[in-house]
C-alpha positions as CSV (number, residue, x, y, z in Angstrom):
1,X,-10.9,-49.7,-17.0
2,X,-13.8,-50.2,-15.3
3,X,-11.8,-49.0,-11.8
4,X,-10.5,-46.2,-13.5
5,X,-13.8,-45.5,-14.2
6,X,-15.0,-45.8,-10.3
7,X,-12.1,-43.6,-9.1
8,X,-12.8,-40.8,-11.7
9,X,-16.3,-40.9,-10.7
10,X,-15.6,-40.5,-7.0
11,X,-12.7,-38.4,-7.0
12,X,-15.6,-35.7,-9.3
13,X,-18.1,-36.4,-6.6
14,X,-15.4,-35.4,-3.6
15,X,-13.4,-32.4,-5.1
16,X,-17.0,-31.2,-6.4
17,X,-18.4,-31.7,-2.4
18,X,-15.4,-29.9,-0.8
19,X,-14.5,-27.2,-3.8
20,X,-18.4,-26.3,-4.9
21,X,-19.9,-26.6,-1.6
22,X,-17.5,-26.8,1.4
23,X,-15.1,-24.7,0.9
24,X,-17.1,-21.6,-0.4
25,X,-19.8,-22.0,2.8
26,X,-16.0,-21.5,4.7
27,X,-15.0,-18.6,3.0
28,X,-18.5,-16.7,3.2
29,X,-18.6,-17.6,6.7
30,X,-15.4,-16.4,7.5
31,X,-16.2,-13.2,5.6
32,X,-18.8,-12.9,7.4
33,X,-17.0,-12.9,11.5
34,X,-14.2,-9.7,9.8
35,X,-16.3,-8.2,6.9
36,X,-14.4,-5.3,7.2
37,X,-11.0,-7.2,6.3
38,X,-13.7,-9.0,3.3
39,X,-14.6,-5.9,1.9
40,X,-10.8,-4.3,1.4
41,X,-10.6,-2.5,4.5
42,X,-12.5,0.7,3.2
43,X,-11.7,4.1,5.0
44,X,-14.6,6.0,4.8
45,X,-14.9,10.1,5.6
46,X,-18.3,11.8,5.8
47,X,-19.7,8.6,4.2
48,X,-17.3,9.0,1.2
49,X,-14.4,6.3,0.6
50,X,-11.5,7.6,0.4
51,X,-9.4,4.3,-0.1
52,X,-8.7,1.1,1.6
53,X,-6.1,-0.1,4.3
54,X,-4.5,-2.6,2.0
55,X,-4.5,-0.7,-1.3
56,X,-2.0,2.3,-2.8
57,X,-2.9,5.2,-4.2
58,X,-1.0,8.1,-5.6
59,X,-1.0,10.8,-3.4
60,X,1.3,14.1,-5.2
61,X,1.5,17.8,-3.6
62,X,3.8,18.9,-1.1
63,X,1.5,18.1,2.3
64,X,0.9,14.9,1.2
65,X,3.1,11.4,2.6
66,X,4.0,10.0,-1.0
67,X,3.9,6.0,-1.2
68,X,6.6,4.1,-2.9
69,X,6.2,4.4,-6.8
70,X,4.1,1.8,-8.7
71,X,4.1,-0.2,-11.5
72,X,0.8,-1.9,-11.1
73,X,-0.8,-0.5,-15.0
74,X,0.4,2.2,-17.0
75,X,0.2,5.0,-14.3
76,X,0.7,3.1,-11.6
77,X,-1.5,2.2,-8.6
78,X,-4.0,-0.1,-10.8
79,X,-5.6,-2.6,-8.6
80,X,-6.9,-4.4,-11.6
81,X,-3.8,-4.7,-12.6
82,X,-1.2,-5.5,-9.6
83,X,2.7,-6.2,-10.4
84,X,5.9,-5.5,-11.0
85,X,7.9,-4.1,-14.5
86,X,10.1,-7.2,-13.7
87,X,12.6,-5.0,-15.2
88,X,16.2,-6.0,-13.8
89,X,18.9,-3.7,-12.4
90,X,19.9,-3.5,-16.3
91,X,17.0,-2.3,-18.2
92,X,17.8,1.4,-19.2
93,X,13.7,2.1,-18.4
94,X,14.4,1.5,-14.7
95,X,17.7,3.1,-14.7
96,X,16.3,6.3,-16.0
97,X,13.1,6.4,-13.5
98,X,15.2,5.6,-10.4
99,X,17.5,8.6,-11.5
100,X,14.8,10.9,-12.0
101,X,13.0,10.1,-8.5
102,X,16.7,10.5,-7.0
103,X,16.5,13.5,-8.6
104,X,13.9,14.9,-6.8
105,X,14.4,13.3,-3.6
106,X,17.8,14.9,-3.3
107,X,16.5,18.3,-4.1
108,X,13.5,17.8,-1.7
109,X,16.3,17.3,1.1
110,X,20.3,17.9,-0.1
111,X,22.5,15.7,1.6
112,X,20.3,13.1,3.6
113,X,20.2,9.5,2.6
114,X,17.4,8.5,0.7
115,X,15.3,5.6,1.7
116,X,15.6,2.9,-0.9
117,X,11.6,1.9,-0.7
118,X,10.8,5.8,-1.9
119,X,12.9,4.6,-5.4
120,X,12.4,1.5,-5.5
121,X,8.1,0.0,-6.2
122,X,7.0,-3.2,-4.2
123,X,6.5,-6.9,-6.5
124,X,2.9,-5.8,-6.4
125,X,2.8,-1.9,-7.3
126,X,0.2,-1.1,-4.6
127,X,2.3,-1.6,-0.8
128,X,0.0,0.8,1.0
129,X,2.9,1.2,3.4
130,X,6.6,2.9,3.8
131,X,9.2,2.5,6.1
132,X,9.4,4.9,8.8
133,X,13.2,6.2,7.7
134,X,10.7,6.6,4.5
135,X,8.2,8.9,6.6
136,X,11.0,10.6,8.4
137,X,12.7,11.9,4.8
138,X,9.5,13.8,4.1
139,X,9.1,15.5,7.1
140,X,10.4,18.5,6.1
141,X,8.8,18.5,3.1
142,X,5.3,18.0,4.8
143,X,5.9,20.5,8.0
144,X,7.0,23.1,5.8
145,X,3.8,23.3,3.5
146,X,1.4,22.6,5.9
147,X,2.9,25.3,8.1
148,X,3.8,22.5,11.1
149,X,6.8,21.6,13.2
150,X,8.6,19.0,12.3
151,X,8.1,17.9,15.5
152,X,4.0,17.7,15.4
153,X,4.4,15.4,12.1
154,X,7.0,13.7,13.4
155,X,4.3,12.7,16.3
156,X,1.9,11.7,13.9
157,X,4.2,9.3,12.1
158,X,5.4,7.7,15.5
159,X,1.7,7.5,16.6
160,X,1.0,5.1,13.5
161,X,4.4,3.7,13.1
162,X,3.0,-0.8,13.4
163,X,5.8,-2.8,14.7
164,X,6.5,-5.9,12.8
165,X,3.4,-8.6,12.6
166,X,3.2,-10.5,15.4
167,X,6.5,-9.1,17.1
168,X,8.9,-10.8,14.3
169,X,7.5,-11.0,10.7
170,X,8.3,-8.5,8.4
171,X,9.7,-4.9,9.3
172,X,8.2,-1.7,10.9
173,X,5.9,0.1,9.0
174,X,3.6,3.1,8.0
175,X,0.6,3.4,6.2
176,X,0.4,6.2,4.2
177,X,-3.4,6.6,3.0
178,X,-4.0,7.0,7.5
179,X,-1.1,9.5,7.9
180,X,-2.4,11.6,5.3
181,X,-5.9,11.5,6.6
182,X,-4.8,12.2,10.0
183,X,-2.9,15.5,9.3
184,X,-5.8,16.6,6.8
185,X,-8.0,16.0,9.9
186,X,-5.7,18.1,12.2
187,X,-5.2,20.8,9.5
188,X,-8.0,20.3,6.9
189,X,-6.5,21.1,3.0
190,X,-8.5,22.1,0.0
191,X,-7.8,18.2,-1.2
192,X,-9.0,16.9,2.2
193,X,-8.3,12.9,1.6
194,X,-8.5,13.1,-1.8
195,X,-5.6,11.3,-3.8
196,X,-4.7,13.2,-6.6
């Protein structure tokens, strides 16, 4: 007993050493060498933020990239409250959502494939990024109400197109919040990086 004890006693005085004190000197100090990556990657314009790197929002409007849809809260996008439905490919809630945005996305452009990350929402709700076959189906959509070529959005979507981390993990990619924030900057809207 008396061992038992001993080892108790030590094994409190270790983990409290290395988690209390260790371990968040590390983390601060770390935090402090990429503060930006710390603080959520904030994207600031005119000293406003207008949203981070890392997060979703909902963007809605015809000029506007759309992210995939979310069901992080009850409208989606909730960074307090990240996840999935868990819905499976049964559940008659999901069926009818993914036939309404299927809907849309085949009026929006008749006849083209739709991507399946514009139907389908990430395990978190909040992917701040789309494939770029995602980008490429609302290209039209984009040019035609901000009075562009396809061409010059196309551009902007290659220009910020990120290849796969470190050459081979995960897939190509495009963040949405910086493609809309880019074309408001080359052809300022009344919303001017402004979810809405």
């Amino acid at each position: 007993m008396k061992k038992n004890l001993i080892t108790s006693i030590l094994y409190t005085v270790v983990t409290t050493i290395l988690l209390g004190l260790i371990y968040p000197v590390l983390v601060v100090g770390l935090a402090r060498i990429w503060p930006n990556q710390a603080n959520g990657q904030l994207i600031t314009r005119n000293g406003v933020v207008v949203g981070s790197r890392i997060i979703a929002q909902p963007f809605v409007g015809p000029q506007y990239f759309h992210p995939r849809p979310s069901a992080a809260g009850t409208n989606g996008y909730d960074a307090t409250n990240s996840g999935g439905t868990n819905w499976g490919p049964t559940n008659q809630k999901l069926i009818d959502r993914v036939k309404g945005d299927v809907a849309t996305l085949q009026a929006e452009n008749p006849g083209k494939p739709i991507p399946v990350d514009l139907i389908t929402a990430s395990g978190s709700g909040l992917d701040p990024d789309i494939t770029p076959a995602a980008a490429e189906f609302q290209v039209p959509r984009i040019a035609k109400a901000r009075a562009m070529t396809e061409d010059a959005v196309r551009k902007v979507v290659q220009e910020h197109t990120q290849g796969r981390q470190f050459g081979f993990f995960g897939e190509a990619r495009v963040n949405v919040l910086e493609l809309n924030l880019v074309l408001d900057s080359q052809l300022p809207t009344k919303n001017i990086g402004q979810a809405k």
